[in-house]
C-alpha positions as CSV (number, residue, x, y, z in Angstrom):
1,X,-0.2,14.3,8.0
2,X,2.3,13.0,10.7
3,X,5.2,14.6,11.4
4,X,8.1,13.2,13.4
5,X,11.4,14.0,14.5
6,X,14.5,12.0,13.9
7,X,18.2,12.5,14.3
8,X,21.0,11.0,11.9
9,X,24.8,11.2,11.6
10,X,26.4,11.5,8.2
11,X,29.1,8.6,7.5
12,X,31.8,8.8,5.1
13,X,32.2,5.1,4.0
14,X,29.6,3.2,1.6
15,X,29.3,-0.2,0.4
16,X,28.6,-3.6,1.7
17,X,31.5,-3.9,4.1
18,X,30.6,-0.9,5.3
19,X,27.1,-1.3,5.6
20,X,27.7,-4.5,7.7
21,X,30.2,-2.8,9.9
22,X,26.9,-0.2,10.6
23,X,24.5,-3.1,11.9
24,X,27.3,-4.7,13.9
25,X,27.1,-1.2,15.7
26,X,23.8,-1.0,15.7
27,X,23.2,1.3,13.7
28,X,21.1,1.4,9.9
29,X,22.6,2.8,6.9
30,X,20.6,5.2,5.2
31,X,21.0,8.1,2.5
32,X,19.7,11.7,1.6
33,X,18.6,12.6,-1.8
34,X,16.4,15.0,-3.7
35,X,15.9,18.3,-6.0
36,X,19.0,20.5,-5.2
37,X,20.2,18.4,-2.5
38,X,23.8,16.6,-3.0
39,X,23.1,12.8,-1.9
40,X,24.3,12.5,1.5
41,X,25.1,9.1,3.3
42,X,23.6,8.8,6.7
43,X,22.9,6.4,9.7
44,X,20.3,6.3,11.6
45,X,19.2,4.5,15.4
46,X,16.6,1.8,14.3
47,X,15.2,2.2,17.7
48,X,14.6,5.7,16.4
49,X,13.4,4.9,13.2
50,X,10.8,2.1,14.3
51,X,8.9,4.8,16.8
52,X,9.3,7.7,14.3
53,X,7.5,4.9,11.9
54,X,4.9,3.4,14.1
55,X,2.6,5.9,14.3
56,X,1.1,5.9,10.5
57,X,1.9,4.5,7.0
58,X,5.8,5.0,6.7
59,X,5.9,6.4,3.0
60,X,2.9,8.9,4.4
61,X,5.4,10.5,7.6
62,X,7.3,13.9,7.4
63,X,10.5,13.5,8.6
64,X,12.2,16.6,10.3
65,X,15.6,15.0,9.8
66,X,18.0,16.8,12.0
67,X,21.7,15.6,10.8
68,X,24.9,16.0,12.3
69,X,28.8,15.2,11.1
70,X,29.9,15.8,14.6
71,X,31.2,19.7,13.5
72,X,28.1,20.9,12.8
73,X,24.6,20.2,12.4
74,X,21.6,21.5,10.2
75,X,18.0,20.6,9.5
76,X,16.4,19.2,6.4
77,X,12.7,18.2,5.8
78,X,12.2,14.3,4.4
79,X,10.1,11.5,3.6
80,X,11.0,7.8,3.7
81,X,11.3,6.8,0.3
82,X,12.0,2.9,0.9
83,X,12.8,0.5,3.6
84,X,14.7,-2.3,3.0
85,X,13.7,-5.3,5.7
86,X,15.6,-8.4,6.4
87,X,12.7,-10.8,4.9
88,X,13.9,-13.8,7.6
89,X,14.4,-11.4,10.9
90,X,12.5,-8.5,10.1
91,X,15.1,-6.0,10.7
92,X,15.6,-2.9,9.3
93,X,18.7,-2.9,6.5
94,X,18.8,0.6,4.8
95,X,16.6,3.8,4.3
96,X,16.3,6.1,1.5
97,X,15.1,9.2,2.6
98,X,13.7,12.0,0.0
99,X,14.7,15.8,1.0
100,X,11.5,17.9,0.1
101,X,10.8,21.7,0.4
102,X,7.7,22.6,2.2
103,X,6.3,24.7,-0.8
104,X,6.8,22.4,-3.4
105,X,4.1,19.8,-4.6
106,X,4.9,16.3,-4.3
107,X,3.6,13.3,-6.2
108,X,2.8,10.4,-3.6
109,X,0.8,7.5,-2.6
110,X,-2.7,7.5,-0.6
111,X,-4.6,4.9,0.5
112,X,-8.1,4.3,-0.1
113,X,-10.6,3.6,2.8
114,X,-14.1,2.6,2.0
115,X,-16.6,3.5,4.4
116,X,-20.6,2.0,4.9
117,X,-22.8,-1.0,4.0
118,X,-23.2,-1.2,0.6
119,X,-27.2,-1.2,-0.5
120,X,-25.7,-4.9,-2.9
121,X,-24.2,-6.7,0.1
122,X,-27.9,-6.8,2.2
123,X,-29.0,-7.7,-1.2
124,X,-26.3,-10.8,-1.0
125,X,-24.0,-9.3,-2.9
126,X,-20.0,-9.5,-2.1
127,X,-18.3,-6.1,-2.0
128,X,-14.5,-6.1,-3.3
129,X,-12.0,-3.4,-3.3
130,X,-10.2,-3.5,-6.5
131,X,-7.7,-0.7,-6.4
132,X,-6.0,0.0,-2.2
133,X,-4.5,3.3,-3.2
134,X,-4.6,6.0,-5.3
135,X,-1.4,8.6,-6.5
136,X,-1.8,12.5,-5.9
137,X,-0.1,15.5,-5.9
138,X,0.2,18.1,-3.1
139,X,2.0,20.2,-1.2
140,X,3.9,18.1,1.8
141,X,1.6,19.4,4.5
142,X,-1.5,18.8,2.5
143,X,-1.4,14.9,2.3
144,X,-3.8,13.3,3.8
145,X,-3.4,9.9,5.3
146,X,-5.8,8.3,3.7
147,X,-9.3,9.1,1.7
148,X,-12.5,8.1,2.2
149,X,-14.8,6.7,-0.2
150,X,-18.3,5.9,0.6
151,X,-19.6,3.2,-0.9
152,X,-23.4,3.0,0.7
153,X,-25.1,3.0,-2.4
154,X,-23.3,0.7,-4.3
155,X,-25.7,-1.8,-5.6
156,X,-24.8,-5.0,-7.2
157,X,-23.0,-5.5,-10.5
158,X,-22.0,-1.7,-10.0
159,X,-19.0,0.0,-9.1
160,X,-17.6,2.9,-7.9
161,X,-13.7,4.5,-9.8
162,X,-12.1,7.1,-9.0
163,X,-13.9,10.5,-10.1
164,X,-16.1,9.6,-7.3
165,X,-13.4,10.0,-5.0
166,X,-13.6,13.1,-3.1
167,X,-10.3,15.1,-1.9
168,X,-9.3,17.7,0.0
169,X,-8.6,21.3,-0.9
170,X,-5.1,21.6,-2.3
171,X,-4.8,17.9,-3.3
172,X,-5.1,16.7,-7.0
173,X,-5.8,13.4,-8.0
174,X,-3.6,11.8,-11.0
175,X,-4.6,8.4,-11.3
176,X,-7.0,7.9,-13.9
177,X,-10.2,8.8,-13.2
178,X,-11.5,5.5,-14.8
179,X,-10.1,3.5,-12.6
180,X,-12.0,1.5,-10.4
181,X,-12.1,1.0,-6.8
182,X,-15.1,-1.3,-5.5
183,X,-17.6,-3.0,-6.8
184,X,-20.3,-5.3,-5.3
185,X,-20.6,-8.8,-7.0
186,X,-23.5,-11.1,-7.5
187,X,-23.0,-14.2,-5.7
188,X,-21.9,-17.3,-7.2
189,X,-24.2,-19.5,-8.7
190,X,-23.9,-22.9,-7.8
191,X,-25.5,-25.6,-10.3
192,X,-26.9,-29.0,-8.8
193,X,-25.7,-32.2,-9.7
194,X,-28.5,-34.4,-10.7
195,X,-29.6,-36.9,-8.2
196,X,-28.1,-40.5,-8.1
197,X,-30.7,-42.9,-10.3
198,X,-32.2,-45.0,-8.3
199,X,-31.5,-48.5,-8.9
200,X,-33.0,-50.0,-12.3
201,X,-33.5,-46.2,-13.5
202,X,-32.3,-45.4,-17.0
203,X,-31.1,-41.7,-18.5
204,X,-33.6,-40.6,-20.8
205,X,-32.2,-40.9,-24.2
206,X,-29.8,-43.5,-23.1
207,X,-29.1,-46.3,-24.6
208,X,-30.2,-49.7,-23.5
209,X,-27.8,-52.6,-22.6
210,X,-27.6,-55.6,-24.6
211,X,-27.0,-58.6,-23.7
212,X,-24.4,-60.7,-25.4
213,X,-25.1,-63.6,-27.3
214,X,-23.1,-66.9,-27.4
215,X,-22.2,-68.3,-30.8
């Protein structure tokens, strides 16, 4: 689990206009929320918020968010809930971040990672990963960034779901267990096209041309 540390100023205005006004400084709008925590509206550096994000999965990173109203300041464990992107320049429009307590459990995302040749694939088999991810619960400090599933002995036509996942001490899974995650198909079959009749060659079974008669 990746923690980072990231600084953010609280601001008193909110809306479109005001969010605007934020970017044109430079700045990315952003907001606190949680259990017990009144929603607080922030902004943030998104030259700080890109290299506190680069390092691992964004929705996976501990945030120790350390925010200041220019009187005072005080400390408050998050997690990036969402990031809103500009979809045409790529930039970063507004941050939710979710205030958590270090000994409370937390549901969240994982994903999967397959690991080894599956026993099918040498067999000319194709191995596809049906499900990327998998929801858990856990305390903050506890979630792993991804697990591993080995899928070695996956032959074809058979898959693996998630009660063959593995996990961590502490970490429960909650997706359903039938799920499933890879499975190694049989390859394709491909029928042939029969071969072009040489010339003067009939179809079995077809039926002979006539000639027409004159009256």
């Amino acid at each position: 689990m990746h923690t980072v540390a990231l600084t953010a100023q609280v601001r008193k205005t909110s809306g479109k206009g005001a969010a605007r006004s934020l970017r044109r400084q430079s700045l990315v709008p952003a907001v606190l929320y949680g259990r017990a925590l009144e929603s607080t509206l922030l902004s943030v550096s998104p030259g700080d918020l890109e290299k506190a994000t680069s390092t691992a999965s964004a929705e996976n990173i501990l945030i120790d968010l350390t925010i200041t109203d220019g009187e005072s300041t005080r400390n408050q464990r998050a997690m990036i809930r969402e990031i809103q992107v500009d979809p045409v320049k790529r930039n970063i429009l507004h941050v939710d971040f979710l205030g958590i307590s270090m000994d409370r459990k937390i549901t969240v995302e994982v994903p999967i990672n397959l690991v080894g040749d599956p026993v099918g694939v040498s067999a000319g088999g194709m191995l596809q990963q049906v499900l990327r991810s998998v929801e858990i619960s856990c305390l903050p400090d506890r979630i792993p960034d991804t697990l591993e599933l080995d899928v070695s002995s996956l032959t074809m036509g058979h898959s693996l779901h998630v009660s063959d996942l593995r996990t961590p001490e502490g970490v429960e899974l909650l997706s359903d267990p039938r799920l499933t995650l890879a499975t190694v198909l049989a390859p394709k079959r491909v029928e042939e096209k029969p071969a072009a009749l040489a010339e003067g060659e009939e179809l079995a079974g077809a039926a002979p041309e006539t000639e027409e008669t004159e009256e």
